[in-house]
TIDREN-325155 format. One line per field, with one value per atom (N, C-alpha, C, CB): atom name; x, y, z. Coordinates in steps of 0.1 Angstrom, whole numbers, plus 5000, padded with zeros to 4 digits. Glycine has a CB too. Example, Ala and Ser with C-alpha at 12.3 -4.5 7.8 and 13.67 -1.06 7.14 Angstrom:
BEGIN
atom <- (N | CA | C | CB | N | CA | C | CB)
px <- (5132 | 5123 | 5132 | 5113 | 5128 | 5137 | 5129 | 5141)
py <- (4943 | 4955 | 4967 | 4955 | 4978 | 4989 | 5000 | 4994)
pz <- (5078 | 5078 | 5078 | 5090 | 5071 | 5071 | 5079 | 5057)
***
This chain:
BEGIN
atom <- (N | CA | C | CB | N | CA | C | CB | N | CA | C | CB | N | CA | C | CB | N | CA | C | CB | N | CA | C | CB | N | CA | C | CB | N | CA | C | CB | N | CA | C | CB | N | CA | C | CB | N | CA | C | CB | N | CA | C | CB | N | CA | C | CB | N | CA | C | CB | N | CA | C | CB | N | CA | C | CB | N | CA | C | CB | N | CA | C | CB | N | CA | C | CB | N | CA | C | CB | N | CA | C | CB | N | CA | C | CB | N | CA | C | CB | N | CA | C | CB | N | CA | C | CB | N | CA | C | CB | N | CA | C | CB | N | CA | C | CB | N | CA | C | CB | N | CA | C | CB | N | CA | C | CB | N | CA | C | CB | N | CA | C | CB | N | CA | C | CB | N | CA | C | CB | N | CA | C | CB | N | CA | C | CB | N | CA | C | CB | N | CA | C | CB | N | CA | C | CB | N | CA | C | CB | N | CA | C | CB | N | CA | C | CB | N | CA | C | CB | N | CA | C | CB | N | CA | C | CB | N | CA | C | CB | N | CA | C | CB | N | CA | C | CB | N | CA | C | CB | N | CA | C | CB | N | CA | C | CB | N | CA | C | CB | N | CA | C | CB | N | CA | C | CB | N | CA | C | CB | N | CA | C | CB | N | CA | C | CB | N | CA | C | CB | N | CA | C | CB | N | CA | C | CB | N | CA | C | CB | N | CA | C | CB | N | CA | C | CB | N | CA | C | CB | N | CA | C | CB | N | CA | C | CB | N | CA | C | CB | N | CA | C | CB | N | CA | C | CB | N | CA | C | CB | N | CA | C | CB | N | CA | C | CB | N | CA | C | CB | N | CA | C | CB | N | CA | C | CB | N | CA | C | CB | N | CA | C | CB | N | CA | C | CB | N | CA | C | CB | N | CA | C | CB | N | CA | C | CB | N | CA | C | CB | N | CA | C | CB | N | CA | C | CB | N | CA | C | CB | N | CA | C | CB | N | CA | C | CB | N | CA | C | CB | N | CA | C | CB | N | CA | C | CB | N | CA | C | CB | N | CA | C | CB | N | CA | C | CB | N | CA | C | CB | N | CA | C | CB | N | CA | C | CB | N | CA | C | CB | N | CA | C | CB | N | CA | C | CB | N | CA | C | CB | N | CA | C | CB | N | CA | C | CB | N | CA | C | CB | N | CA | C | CB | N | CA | C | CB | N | CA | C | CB | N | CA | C | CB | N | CA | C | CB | N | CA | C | CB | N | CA | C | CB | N | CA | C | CB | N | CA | C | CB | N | CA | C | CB | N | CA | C | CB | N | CA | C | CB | N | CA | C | CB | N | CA | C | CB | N | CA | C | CB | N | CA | C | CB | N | CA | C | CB | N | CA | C | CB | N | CA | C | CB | N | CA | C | CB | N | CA | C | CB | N | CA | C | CB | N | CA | C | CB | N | CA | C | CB | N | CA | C | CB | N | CA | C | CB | N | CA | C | CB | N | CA | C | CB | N | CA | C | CB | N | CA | C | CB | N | CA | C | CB | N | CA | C | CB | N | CA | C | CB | N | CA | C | CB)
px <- (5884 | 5887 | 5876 | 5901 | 5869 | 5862 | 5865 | 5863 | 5853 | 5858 | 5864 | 5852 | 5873 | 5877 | 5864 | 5896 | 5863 | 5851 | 5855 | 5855 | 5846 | 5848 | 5859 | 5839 | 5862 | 5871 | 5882 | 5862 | 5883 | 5898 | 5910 | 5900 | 5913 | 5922 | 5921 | 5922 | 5914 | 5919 | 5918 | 5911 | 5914 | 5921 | 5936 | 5913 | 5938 | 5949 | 5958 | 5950 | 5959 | 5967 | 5964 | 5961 | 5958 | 5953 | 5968 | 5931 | 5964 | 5973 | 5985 | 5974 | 5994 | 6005 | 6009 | 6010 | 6000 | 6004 | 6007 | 5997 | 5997 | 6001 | 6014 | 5987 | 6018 | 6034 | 6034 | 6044 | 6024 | 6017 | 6022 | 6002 | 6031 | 6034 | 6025 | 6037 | 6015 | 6011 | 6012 | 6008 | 6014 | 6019 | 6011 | 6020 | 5996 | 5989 | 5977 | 5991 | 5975 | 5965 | 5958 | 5971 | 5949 | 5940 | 5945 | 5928 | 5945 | 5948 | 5940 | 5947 | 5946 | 5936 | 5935 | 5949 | 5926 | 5924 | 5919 | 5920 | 5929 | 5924 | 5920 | 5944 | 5909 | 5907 | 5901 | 5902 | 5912 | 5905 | 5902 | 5887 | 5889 | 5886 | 5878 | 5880 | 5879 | 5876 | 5885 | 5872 | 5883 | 5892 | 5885 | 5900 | 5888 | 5879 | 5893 | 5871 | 5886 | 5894 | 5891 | 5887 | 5902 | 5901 | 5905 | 5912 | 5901 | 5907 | 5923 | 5906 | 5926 | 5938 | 5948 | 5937 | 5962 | 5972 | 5980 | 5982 | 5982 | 5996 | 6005 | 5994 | 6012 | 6024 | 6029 | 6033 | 6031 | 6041 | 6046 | 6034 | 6058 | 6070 | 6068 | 6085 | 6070 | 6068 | 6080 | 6062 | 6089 | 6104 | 6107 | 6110 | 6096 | 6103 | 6106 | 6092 | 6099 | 6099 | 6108 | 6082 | 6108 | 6107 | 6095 | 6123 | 6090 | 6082 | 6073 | 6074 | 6066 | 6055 | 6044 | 6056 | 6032 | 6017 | 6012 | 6010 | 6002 | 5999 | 5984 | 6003 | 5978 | 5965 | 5961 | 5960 | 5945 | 5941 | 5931 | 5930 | 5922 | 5914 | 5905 | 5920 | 5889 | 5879 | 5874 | 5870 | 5876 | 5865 | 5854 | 5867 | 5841 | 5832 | 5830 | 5826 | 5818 | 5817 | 5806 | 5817 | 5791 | 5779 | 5773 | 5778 | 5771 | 5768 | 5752 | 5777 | 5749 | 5737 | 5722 | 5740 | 5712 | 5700 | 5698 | 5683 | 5703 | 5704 | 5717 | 5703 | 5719 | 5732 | 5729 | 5737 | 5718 | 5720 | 5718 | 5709 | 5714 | 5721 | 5734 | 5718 | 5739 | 5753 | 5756 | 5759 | 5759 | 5763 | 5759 | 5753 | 5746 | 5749 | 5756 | 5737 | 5761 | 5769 | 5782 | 5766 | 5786 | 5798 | 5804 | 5792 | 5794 | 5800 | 5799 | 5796 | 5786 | 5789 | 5807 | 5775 | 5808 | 5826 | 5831 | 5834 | 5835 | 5840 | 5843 | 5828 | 5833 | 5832 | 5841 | 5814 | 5833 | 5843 | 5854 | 5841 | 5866 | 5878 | 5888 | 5880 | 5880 | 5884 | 5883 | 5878 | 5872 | 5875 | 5888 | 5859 | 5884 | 5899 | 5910 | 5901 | 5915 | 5926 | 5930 | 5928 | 5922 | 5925 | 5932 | 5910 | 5928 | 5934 | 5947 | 5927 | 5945 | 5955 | 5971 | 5945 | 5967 | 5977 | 5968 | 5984 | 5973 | 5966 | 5974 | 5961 | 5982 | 5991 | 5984 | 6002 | 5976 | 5970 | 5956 | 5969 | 5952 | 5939 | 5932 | 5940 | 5919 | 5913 | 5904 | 5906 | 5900 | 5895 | 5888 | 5907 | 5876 | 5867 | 5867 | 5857 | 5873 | 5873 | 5862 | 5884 | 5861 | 5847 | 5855 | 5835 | 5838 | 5846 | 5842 | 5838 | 5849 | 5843 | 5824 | 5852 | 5821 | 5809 | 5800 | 5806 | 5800 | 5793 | 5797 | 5797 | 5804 | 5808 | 5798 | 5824 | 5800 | 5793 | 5776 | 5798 | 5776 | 5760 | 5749 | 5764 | 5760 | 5753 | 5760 | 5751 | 5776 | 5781 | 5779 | 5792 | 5776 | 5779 | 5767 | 5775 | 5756 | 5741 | 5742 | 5726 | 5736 | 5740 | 5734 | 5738 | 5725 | 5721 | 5737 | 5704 | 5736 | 5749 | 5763 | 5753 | 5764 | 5774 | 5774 | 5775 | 5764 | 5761 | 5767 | 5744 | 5762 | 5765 | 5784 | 5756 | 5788 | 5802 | 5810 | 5809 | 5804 | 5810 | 5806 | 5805 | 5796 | 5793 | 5799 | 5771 | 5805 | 5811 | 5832 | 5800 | 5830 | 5843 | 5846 | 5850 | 5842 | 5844 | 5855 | 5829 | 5865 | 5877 | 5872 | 5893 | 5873 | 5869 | 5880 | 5857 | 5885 | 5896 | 5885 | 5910 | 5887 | 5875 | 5889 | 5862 | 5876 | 5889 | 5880 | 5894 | 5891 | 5886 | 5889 | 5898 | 5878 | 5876 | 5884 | 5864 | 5881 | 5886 | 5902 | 5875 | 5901 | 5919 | 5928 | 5926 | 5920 | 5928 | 5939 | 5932 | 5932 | 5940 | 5935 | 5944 | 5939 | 5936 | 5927 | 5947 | 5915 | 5909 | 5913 | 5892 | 5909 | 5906 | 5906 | 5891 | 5910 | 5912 | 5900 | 5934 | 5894 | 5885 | 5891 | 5862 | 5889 | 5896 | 5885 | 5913)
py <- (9409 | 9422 | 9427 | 9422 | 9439 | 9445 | 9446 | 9456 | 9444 | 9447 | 9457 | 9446 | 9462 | 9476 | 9485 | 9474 | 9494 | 9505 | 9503 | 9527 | 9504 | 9506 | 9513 | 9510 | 9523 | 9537 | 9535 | 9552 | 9523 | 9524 | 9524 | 9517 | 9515 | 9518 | 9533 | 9508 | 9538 | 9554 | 9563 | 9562 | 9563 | 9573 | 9567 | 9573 | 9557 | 9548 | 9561 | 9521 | 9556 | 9558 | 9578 | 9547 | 9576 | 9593 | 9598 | 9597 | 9594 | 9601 | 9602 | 9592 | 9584 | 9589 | 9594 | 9585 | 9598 | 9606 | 9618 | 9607 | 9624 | 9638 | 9637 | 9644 | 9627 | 9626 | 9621 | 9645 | 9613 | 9610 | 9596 | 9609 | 9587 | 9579 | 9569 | 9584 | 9559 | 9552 | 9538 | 9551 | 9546 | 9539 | 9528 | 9549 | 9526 | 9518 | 9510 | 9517 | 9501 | 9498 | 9479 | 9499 | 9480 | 9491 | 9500 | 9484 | 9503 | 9512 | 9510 | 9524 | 9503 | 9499 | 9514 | 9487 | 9512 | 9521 | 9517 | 9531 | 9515 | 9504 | 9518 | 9489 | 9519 | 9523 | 9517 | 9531 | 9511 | 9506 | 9490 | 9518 | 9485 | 9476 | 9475 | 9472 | 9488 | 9489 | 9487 | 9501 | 9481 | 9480 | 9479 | 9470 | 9488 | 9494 | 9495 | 9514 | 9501 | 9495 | 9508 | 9479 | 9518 | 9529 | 9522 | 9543 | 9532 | 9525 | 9521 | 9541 | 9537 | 9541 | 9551 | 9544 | 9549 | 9562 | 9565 | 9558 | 9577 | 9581 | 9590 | 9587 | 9598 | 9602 | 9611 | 9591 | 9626 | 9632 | 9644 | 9636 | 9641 | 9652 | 9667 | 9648 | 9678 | 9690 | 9694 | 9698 | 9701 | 9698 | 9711 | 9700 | 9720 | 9735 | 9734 | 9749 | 9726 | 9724 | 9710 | 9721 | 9698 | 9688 | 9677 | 9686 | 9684 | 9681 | 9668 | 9696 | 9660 | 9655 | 9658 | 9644 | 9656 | 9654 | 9639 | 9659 | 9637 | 9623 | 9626 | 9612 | 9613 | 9614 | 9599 | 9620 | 9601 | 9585 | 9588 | 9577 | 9583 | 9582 | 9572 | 9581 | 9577 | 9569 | 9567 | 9574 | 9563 | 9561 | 9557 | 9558 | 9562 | 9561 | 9566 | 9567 | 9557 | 9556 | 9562 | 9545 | 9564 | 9566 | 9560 | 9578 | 9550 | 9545 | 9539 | 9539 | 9540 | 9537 | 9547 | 9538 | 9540 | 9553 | 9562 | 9547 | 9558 | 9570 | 9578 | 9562 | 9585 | 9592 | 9598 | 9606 | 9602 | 9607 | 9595 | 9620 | 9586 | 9574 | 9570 | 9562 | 9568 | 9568 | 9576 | 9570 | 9589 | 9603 | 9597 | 9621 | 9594 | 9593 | 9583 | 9591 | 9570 | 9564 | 9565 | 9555 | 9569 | 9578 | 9590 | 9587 | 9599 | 9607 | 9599 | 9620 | 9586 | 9588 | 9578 | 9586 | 9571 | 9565 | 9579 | 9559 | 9584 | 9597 | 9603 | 9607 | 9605 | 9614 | 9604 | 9619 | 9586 | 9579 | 9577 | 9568 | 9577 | 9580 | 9588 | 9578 | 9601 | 9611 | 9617 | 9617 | 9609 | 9611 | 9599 | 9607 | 9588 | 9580 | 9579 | 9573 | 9587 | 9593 | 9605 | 9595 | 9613 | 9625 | 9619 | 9635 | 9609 | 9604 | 9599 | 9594 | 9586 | 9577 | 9582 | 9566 | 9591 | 9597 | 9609 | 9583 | 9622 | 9630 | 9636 | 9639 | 9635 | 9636 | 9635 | 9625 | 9625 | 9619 | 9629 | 9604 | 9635 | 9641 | 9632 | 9653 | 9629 | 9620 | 9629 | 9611 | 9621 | 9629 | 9616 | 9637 | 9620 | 9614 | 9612 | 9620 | 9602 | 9605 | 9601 | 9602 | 9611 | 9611 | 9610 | 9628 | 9611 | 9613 | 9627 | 9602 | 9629 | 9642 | 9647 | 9644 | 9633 | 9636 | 9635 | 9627 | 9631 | 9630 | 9643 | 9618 | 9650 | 9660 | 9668 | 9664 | 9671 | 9683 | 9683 | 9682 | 9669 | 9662 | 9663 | 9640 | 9660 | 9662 | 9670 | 9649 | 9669 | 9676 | 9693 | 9671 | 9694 | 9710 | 9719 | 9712 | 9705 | 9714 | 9720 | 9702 | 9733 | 9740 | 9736 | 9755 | 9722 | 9715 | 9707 | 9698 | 9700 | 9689 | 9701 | 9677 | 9714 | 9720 | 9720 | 9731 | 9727 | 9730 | 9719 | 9731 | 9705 | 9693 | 9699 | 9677 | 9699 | 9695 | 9702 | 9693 | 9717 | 9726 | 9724 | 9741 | 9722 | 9724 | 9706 | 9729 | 9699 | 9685 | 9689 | 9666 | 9702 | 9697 | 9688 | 9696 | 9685 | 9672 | 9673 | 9665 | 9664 | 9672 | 9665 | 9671 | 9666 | 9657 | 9661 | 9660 | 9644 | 9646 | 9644 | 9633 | 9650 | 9650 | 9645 | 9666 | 9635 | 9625 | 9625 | 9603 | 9630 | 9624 | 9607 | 9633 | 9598 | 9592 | 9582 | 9596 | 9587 | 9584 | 9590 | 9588 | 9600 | 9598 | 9600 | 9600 | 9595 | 9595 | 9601 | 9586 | 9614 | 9627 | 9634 | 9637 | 9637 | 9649 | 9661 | 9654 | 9663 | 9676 | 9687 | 9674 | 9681 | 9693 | 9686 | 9703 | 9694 | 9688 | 9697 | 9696 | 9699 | 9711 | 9705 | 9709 | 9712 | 9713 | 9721 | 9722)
pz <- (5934 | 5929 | 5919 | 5921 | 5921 | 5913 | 5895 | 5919 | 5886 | 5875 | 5870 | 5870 | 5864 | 5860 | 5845 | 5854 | 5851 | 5846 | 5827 | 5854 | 5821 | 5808 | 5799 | 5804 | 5805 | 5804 | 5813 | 5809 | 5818 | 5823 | 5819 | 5830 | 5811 | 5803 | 5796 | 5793 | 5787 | 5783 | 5793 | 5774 | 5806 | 5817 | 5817 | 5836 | 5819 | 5828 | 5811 | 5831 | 5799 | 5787 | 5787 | 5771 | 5790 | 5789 | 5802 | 5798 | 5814 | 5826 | 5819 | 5841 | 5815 | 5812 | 5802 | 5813 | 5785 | 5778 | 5786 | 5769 | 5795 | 5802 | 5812 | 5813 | 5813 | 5818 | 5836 | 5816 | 5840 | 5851 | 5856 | 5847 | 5863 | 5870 | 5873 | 5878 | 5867 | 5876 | 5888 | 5871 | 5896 | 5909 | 5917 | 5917 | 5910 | 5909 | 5907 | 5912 | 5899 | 5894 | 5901 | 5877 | 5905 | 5911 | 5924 | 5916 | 5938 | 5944 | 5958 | 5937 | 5963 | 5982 | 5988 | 5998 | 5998 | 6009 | 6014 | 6008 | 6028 | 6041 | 6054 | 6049 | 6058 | 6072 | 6082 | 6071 | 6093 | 6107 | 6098 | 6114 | 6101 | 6096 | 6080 | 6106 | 6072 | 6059 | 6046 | 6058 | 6038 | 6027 | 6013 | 6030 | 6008 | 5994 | 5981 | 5998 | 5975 | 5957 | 5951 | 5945 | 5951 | 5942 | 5926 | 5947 | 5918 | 5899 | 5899 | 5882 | 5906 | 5904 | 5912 | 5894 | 5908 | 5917 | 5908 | 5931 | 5911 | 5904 | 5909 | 5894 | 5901 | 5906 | 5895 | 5908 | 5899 | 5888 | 5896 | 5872 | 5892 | 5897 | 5894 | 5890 | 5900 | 5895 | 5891 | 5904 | 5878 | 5876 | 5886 | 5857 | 5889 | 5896 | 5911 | 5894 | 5917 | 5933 | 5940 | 5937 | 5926 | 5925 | 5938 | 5925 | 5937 | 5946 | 5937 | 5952 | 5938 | 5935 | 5940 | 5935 | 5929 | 5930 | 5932 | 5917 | 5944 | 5941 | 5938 | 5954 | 5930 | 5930 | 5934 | 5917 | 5937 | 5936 | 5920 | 5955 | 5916 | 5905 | 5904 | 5896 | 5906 | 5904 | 5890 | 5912 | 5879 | 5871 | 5869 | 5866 | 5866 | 5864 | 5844 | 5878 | 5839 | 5825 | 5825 | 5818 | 5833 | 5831 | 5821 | 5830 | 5814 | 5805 | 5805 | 5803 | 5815 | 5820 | 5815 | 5835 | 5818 | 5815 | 5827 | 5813 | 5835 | 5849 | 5852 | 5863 | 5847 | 5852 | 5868 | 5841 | 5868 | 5881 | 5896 | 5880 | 5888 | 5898 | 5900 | 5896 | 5887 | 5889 | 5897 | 5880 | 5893 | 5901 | 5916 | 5897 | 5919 | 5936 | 5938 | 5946 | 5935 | 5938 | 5934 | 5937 | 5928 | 5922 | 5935 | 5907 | 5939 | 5952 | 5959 | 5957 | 5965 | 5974 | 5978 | 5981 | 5966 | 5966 | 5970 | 5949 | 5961 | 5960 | 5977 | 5950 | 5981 | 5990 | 6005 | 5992 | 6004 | 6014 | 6013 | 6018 | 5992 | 5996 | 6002 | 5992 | 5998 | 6002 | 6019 | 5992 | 6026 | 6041 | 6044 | 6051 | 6039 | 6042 | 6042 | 6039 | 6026 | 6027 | 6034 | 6018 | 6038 | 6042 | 6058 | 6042 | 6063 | 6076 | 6076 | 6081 | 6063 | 6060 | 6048 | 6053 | 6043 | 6034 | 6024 | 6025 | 6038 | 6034 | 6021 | 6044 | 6016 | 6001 | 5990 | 5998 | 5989 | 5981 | 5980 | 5986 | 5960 | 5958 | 5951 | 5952 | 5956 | 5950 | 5940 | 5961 | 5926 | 5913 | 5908 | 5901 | 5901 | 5895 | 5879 | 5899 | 5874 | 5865 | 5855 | 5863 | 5844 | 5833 | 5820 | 5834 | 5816 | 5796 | 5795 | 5780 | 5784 | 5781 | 5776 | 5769 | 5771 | 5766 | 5777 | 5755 | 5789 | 5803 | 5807 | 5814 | 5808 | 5817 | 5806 | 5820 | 5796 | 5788 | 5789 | 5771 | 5791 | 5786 | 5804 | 5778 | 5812 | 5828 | 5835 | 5838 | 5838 | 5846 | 5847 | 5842 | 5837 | 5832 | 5841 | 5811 | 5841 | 5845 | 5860 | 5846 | 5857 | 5872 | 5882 | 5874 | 5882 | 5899 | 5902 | 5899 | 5888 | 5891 | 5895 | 5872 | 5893 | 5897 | 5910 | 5892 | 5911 | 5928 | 5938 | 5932 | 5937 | 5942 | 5940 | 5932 | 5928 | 5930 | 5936 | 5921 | 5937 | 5941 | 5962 | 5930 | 5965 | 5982 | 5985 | 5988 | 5976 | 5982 | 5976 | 5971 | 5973 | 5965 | 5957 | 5971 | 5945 | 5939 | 5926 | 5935 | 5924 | 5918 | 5908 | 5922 | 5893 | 5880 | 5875 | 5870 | 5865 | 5852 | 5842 | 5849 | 5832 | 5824 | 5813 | 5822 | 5805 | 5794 | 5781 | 5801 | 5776 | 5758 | 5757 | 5742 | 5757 | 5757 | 5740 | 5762 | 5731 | 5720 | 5717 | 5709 | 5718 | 5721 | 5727 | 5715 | 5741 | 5752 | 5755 | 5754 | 5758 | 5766 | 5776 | 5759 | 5788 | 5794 | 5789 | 5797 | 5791 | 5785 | 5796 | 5782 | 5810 | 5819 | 5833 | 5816 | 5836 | 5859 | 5864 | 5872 | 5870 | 5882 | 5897 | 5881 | 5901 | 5917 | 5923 | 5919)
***
């Protein structure tokens, strides 16, 4: 089993302060003969539809001198859970989760937009220190 990212725990405590189900830690995704390790899943009910939201959740920390290495291995995960689920349980929205201080510090820059916007790339962006929800992009 893969090590869990630095920042896993405050996404994992972040989701369910926001009232989020985790349904599981870590989170398989088997296609055909592939089998890979998302961070995470979850789950939360909508009270008006009762419908639920599922998500899966990648964390990534960037903590490195390259962010924009990271970033390419980061989508290119990103991008193979999101073809796998889309087969296997298309229910499921897969999201990238950051800290806040990466999103402001690289994310923000309008090359790195462009990328998120022509791949679709969904970010939870997390206050890292006291673990909450800042912002979702879709």
């Amino acid at each position: 089993m893969p090590a869990k990212d630095t920042y896993h725990d405050a996404v994992k405590n972040a989701l369910i302060k926001a009232g989020w189900t985790i349904t599981a830690d870590p989170y398989p995704i088997k296609y055909e003969e592939i089998r890979l390790i998302a961070d995470l899943a979850g789950e939360k009910t909508i009270a008006a539809t009762k419908e639920s939201e599922q998500i899966v959740i990648e964390v990534k920390s960037f903590l490195s001198r390259s962010p924009m290495r990271e970033f390419e291995t980061a989508l290119g995960q990103y991008l193979i859970y999101q073809t796998f689920l889309l087969v296997t349980h298309p229910e499921y929205k897969v999201f990238l989760a950051i800290s806040k201080n990466i999103y402001e510090k690289f994310f923000e820059q309008v090359a790195i937009q462009l990328i998120l916007q022509k791949y679709q790339v969904s970010l939870l962006v997390i206050d890292i220190n006291q673990e909450v929800v800042i912002k979702w992009t879709s």
